[in-house]
C-alpha positions in Angstrom: 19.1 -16.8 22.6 16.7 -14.4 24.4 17.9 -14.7 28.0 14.2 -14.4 29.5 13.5 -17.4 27.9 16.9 -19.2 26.5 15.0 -19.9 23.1 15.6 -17.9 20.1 13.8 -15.0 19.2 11.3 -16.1 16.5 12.6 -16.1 13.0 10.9 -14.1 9.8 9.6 -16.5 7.3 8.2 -16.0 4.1 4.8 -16.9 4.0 2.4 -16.5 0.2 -0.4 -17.5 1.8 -0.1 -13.8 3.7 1.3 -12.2 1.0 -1.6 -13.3 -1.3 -4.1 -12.3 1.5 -2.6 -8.7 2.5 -1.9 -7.5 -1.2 -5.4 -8.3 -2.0 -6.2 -6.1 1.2 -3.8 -3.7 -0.6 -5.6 -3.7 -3.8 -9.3 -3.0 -1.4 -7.3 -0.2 -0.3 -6.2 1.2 -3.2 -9.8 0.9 -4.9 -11.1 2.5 -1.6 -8.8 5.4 -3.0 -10.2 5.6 -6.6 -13.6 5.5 -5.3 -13.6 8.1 -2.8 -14.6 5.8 -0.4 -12.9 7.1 2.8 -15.7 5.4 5.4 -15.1 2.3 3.8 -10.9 2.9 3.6 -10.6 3.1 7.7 -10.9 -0.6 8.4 -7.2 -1.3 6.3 -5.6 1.2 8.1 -4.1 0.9 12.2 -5.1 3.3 14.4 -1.1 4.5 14.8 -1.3 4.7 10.7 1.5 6.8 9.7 2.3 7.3 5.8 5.5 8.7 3.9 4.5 9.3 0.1 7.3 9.0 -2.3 7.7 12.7 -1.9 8.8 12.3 1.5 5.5 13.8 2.8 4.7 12.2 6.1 0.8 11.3 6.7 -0.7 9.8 10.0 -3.8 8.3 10.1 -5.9 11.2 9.6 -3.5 13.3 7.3 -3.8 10.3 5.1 -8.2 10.3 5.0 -7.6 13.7 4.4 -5.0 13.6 1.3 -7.4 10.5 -0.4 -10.1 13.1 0.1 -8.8 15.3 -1.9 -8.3 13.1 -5.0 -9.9 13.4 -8.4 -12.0 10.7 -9.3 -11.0 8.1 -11.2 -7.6 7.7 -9.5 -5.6 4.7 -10.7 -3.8 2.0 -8.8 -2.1 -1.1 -10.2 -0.3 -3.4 -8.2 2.5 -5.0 -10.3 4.2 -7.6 -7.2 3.8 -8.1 -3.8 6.1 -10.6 -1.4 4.8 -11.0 2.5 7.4 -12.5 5.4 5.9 -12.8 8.5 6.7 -12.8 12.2 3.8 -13.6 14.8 1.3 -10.8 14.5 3.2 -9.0 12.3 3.8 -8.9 8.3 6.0 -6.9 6.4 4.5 -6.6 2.5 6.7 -5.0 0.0 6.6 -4.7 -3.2 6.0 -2.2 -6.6 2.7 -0.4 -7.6 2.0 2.5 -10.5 -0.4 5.0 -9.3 -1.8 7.9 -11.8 -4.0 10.1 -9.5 -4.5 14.1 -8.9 -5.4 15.8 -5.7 -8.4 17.9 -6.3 -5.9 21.7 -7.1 -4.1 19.8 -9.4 -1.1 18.0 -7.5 0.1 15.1 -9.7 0.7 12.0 -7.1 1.6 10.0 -10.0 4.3 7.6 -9.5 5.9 4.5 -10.1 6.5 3.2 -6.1 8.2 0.7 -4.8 7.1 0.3 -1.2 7.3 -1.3 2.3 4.4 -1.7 4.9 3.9 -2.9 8.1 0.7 -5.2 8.8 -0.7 -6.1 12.5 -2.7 -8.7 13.0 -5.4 -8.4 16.0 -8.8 -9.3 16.4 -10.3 -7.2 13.3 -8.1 -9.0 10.9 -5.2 -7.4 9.4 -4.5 -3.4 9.1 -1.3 -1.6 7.8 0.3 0.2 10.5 3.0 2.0 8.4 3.8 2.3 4.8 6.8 4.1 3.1 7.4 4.2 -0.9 9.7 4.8 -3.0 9.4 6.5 -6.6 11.4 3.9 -9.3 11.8 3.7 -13.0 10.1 0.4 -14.2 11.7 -1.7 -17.4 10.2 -1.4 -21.1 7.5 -4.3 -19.9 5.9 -2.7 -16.8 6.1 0.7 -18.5 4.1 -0.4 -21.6 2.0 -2.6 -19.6 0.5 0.6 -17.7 0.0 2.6 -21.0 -2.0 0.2 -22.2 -4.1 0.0 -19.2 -4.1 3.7 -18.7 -5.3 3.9 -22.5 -8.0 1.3 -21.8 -9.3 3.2 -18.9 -9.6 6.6 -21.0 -11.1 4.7 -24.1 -14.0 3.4 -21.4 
């Protein structure tokens, strides 16, 4: 019980609905990233953005623009699972992603991630406040599964 109020603090729920509406969000975002399209990229992220990359660099807001900036084209994003629980105004997404992209002197961001991020919800819709990721090793499936796509995409 919260004793301003003697009701319980609100309880998490799981909520696909959200998840299926912030992972497609996500999967703007990423595209925003493989398309250089920074301008366009802003309106998913919270002013208070802050970033840590699954080499334990820490980005805010700006830092981020910057780093997406600097990728080669043709930066690749798939988004393999994606699970929302929600609480008010505020969603945590989390789930696992592949990413093959290259900053512009040759950095190799490439990674398998599993991640966590924050989502607000205010009057322009939802934007990630923070998002962490962690680098994985996927099973056979997911591992052939982004070959072949990666294949595809060089064969275009």
């Amino acid at each position: 019980m919260s004793p301003a109020t003697d009701r319980p603090p609100p309880a998490w729920t799981w909520d696909d609905e959200i998840a299926t509406a912030l992972r497609l969000r996500f999967q703007q975002w990423t595209r925003c990233n493989s398309s250089g399209l920074v301008d366009q990229l802003e309106q998913y992220l919270h002013p208070a953005f802050l970033y840590v990359s699954v080499f334990g660099r820490r980005y805010d807001r700006d830092g981020y623009l910057t780093l997406v900036r600097s990728l080669e084209p043709g930066a690749t994003y798939i988004v393999h699972r994606a699970a929302a629980r929600v609480n008010g105004p505020i969603a945590q997404l989390d789930g696992d992603y592949f990413t093959h992209s290259v900053t512009n002197d040759g950095e190799d961001l490439s990674a398998h991630t599993r991640f966590t991020a924050t989502w607000v919800h205010g009057s322009d819709g939802w934007r990630c406040l923070t998002q962490q990721g962690t680098s994985y090793e996927p099973d056979e499936h997911t591992r052939d599964e982004v070959a072949a796509l990666l294949r595809d995409q060089q064969g275009r």
